[in-house]
C-alpha positions as CSV (number, residue, x, y, z in Angstrom):
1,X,-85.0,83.2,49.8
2,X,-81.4,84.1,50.5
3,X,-79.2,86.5,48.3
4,X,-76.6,85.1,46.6
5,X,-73.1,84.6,48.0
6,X,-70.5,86.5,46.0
7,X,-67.8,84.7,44.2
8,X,-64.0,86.8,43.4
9,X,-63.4,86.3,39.9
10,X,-60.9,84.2,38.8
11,X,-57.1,85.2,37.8
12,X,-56.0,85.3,34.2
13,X,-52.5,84.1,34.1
14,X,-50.6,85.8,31.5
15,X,-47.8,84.5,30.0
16,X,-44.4,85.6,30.7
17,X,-42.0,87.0,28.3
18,X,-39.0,85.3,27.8
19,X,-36.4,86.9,26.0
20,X,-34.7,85.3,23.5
21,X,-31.1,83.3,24.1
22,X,-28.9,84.1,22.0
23,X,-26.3,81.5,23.0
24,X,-26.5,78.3,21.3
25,X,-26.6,76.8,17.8
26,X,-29.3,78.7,15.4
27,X,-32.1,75.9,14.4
28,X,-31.1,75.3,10.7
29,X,-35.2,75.7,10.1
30,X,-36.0,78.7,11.0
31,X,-33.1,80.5,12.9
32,X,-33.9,80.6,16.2
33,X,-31.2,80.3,19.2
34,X,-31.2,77.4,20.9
35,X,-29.3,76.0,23.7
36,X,-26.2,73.6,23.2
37,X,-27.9,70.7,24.6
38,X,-31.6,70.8,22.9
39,X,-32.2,68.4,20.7
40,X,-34.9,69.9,18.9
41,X,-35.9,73.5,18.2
42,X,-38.3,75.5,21.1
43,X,-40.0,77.5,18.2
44,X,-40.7,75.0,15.4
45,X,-39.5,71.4,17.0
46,X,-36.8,70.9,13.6
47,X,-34.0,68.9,14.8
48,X,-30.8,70.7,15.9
49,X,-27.9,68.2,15.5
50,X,-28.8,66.6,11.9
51,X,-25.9,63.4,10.8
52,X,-23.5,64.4,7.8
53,X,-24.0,62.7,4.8
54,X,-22.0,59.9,3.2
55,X,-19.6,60.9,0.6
56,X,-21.3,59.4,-3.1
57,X,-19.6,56.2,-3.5
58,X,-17.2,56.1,-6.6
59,X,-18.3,54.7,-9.8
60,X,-16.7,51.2,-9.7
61,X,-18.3,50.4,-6.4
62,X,-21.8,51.0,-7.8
63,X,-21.0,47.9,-10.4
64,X,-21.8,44.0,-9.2
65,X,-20.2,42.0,-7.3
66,X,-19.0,45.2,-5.6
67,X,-22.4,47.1,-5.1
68,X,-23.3,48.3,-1.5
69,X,-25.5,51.2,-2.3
70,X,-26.8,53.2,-5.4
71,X,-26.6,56.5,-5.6
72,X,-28.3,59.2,-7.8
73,X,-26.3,60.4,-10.9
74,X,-24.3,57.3,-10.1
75,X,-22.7,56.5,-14.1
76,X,-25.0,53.8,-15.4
77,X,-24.0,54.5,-19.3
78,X,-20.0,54.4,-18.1
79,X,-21.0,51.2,-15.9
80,X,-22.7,49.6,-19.3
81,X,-19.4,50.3,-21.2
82,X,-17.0,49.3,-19.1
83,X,-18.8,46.2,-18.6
84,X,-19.3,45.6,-22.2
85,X,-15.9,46.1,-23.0
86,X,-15.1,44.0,-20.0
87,X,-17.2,41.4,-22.1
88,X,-15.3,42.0,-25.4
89,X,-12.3,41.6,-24.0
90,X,-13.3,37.7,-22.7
91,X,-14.9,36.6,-25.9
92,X,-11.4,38.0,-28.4
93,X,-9.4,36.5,-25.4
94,X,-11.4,33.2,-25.8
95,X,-11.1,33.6,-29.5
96,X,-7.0,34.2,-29.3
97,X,-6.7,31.1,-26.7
98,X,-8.9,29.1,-28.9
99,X,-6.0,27.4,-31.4
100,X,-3.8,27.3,-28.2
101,X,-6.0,25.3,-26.4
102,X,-6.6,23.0,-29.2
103,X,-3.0,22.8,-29.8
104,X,-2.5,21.6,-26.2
105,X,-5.1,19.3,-26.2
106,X,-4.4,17.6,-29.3
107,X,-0.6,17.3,-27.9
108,X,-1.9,16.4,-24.7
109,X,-3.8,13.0,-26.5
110,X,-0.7,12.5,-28.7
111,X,1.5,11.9,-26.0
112,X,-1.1,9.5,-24.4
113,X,-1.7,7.7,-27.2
114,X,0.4,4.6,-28.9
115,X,1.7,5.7,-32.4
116,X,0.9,3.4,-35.0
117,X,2.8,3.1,-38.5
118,X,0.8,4.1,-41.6
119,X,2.2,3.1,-45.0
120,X,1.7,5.5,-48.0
121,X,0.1,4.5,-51.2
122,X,1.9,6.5,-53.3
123,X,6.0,7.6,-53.8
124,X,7.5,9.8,-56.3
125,X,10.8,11.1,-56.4
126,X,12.7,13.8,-58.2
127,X,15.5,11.8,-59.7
128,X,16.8,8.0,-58.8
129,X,20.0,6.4,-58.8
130,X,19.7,3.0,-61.6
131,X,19.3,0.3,-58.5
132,X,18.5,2.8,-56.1
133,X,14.4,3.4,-56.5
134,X,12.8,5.5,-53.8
135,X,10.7,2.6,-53.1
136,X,13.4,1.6,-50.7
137,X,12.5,4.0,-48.2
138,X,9.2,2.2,-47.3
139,X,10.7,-1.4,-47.9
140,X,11.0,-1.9,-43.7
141,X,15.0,-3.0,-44.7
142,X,17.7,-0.6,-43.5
143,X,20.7,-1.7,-46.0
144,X,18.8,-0.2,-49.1
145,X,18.2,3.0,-50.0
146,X,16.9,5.5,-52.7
147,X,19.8,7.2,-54.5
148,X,19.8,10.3,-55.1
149,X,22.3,12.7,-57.5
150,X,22.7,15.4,-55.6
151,X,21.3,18.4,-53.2
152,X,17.6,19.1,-54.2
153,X,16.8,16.2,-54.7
154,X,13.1,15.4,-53.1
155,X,10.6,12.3,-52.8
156,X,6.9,12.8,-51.9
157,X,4.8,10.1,-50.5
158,X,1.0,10.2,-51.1
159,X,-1.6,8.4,-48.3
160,X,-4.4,6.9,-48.7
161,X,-6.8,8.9,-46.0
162,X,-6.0,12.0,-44.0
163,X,-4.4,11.2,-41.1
164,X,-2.5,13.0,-37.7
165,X,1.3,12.3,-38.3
166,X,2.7,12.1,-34.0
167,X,6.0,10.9,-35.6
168,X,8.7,10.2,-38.4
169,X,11.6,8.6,-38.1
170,X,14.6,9.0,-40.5
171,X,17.3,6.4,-40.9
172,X,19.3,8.4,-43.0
173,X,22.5,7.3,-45.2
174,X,23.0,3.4,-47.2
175,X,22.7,1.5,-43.9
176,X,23.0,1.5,-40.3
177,X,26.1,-0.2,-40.6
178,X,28.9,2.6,-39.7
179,X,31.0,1.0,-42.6
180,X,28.3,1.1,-45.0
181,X,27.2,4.5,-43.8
182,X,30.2,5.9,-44.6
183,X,30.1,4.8,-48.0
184,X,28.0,7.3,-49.6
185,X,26.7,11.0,-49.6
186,X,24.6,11.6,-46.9
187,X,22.3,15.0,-46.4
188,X,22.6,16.4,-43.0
189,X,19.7,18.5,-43.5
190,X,15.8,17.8,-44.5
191,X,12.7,20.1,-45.5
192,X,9.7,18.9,-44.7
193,X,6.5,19.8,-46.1
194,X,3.2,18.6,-44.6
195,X,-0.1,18.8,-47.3
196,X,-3.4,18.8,-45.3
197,X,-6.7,17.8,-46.4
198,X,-7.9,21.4,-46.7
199,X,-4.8,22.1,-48.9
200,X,-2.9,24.0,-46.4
201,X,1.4,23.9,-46.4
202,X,3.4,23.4,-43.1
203,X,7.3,23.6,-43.7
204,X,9.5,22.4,-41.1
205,X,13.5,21.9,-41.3
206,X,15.0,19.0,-39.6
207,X,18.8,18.8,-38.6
208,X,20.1,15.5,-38.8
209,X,22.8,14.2,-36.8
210,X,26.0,12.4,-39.3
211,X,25.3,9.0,-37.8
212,X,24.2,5.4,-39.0
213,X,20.5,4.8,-37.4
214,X,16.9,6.2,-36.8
215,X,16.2,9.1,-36.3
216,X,12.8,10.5,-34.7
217,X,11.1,13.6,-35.2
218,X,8.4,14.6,-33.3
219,X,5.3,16.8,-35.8
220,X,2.0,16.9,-34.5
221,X,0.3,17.9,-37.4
222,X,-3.4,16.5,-38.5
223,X,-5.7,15.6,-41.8
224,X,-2.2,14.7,-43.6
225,X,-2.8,14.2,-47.1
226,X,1.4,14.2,-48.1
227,X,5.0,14.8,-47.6
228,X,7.5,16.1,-49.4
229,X,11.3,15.4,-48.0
230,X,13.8,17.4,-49.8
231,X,17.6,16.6,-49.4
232,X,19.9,19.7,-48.1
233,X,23.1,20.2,-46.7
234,X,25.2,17.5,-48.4
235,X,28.5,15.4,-47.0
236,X,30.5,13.5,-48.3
237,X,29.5,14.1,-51.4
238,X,32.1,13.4,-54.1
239,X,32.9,11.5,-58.1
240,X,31.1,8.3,-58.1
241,X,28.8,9.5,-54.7
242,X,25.6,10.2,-54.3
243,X,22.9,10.8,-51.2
244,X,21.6,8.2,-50.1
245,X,18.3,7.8,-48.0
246,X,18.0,4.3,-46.5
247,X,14.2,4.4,-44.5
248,X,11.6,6.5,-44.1
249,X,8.4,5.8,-41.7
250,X,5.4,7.4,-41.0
251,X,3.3,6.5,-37.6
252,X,-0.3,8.2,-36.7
253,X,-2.0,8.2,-33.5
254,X,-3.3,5.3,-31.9
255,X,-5.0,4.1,-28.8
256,X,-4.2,5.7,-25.4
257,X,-1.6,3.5,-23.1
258,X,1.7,1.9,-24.4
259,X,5.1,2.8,-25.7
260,X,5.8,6.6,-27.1
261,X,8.0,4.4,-30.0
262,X,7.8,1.1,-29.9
263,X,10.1,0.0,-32.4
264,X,12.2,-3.4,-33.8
265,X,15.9,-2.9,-34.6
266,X,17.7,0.3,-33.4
267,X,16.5,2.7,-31.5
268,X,15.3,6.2,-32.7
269,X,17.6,9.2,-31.5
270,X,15.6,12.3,-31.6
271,X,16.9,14.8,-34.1
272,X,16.8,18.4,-33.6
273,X,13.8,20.2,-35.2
274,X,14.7,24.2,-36.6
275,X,12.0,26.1,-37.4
């Protein structure tokens, strides 16, 4: 049997040493120098070169439609009050506009519309002139006329259902003949008041123009239950004179399509409405 052949052991490799750099960015982990182009720590791997954060966004931008992205601490209670006052704000605006729009619309259909003339049931006057009733301002005949003594003087006419008065026209003085005109008192100025079906007042002052003829006057006003014309601003007023008030007519809306006025005789001039 033969000895056995010798073997050398084997070496033991040691590591080397290798001194620290101390050039470089310290890892934000644990401290250790680095060199500028690692990526990544040689003791504990932690990356070097770590991307800034985003600035928070600001508070409006966290709120729909402008949301991108949500961040911590990011004012939900002032996000819940502005948007509820944002809310507020639309429902007292709606509120405001509501009377507006209403107003509009009922214009709107009044302009569309045909007027149509409604007669009252009812007429009462202040004082008359003997011959003069104030029946003769609904007679459809412009050479008679209620007589009346003097400034103050008023006539209310009393209808039948409520109603939405688009128009009256005035044909103011004894006739539409300029001779006849002439010959009595005539009141350049008219208050009208409007009583509504839920007893509510609208005064309006209408400015006549010193001519023979009708006269129109746009109103607008709805559920008309009355009218009250009182006489103002007297001329030609004198001894053995009196106003005089020849027609009076009332028209209400009607269908859509047609004429704004459509009217026999002579044609309404609109009169200037104060107030």
């Amino acid at each position: 049997m033969r000895p056995a052949k010798p073997v050398a052991p084997r070496p033991v490799v040691r590591p080397a040493a290798v001194e620290d750099e101390v050039a470089g960015v310290p890892c934000p982990s644990c401290g250790t120098p680095n060199q500028p182009e690692r990526r990544f720590c040689r003791r504990c791997a932690a990356p070097l070169h770590t991307t800034a954060k985003p600035d928070p966004l600001p508070w409006w931008r966290t709120v729909w439609p402008f949301r991108r992205r949500v961040r911590a601490r990011s004012g939900r209670g002032v996000r819940f009050l502005v948007i509820l006052a944002v809310v507020a704000a639309l429902c007292a605006g709606g509120v405001l506009l509501l009377p507006a729009g209403r107003a509009l619309y009922e214009d709107t259909r009044d302009k569309l519309g045909k007027p149509t003339p409604v007669s009252p049931v009812k007429i009462r006057a202040s004082a008359e002139v003997p011959g003069h009733p104030a029946t003769n301002t609904i007679d459809g005949l412009n050479n008679r006329y209620w007589g009346a003594p003097g400034p103050s003087a008023w006539i209310t006419y009393t209808f039948r259902k409520p109603f939405r008065l688009v128009d009256l026209a005035i044909t103011n003085g004894a006739s539409v003949n300029a001779e006849t005109y002439a010959h009595q008192a005539r009141a350049l100025q008219i208050d009208l008041e409007v009583t509504t079906s839920d007893s509510g007042k609208h005064h309006t002052s209408i400015t006549l123009g010193d001519k023979p003829g009708c006269q129109q006057v746009s109103t607008g006003i709805s559920d008309v239950t009355s009218i009250r014309l009182t006489l103002r601003s007297p001329t030609g007023l004198g001894p053995d004179r009196h106003l005089a008030l020849a027609e009076v007519e009332f028209f209400q809306r009607g269908s859509a399509g047609g004429a704004r006025m459509a009217r026999s005789g002579d044609e309404c001039v609109p009169a200037h409405r104060a107030g």
